[in-house]
N, C-alpha and C positions, 0 to 999 in steps of 0.2 A: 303837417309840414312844420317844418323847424326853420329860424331864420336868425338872422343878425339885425338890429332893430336898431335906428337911425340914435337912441337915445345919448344922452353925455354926460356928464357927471352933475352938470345942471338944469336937465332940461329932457323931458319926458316926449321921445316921437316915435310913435308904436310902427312908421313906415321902414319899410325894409332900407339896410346900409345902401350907401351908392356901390360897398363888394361883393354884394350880392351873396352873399355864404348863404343857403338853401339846401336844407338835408333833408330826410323822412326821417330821422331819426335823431334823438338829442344824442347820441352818441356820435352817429355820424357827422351831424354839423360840429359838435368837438373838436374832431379831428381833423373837419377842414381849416378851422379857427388857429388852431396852438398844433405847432408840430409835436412841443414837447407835452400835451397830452395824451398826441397818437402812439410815439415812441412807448410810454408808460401806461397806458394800458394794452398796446402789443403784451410788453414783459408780463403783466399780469395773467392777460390769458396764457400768453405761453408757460407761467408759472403753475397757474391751475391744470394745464393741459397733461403737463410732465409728471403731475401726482397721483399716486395710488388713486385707482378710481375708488377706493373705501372712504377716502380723504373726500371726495366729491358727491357723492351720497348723501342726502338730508338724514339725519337720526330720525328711526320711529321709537326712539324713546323718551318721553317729557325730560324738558333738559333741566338740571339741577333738583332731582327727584329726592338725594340724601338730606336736602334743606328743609324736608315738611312736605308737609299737604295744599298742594296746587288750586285753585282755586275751578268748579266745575262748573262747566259751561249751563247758565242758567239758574243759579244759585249768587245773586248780587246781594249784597248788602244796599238795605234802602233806605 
């Protein structure tokens, strides 16, 4: 659970605001907090949503492979 915390710019109160903003989600208390968060990450997703789903796909290729040799998992410098 996510909340809005009584704190001030001086002064530390871990107890919840008397507006009670209460979310399950740090996104969703966001967006109860700031309209103009909600508004701008709507646009976001709706921007992700509109794109080539190739666009949205994680690369299975090591990213920046032309720059050299990647460092392999298990192989530290000690």
């Amino acid at each position: 659970m996510f909340y809005v915390n009584s704190s001030t710019g001086n002064t530390l109160d871990p107890r919840p605001s008397k507006a009670a903003y209460e979310a399950t989600t740090l996104i969703g208390l966001l967006q109860k907090v700031s309209a103009k968060f909600k508004k701008a990450f709507r646009e976001i997703l709706e921007q992700k949503a509109s794109a080539h789903p190739f666009e949205n796909v994680q690369s299975v290729l090591p990213p920046n492979s032309w720059l050299g040799l990647y460092p392999v998992p298990g192989n530290y410098l000690h």
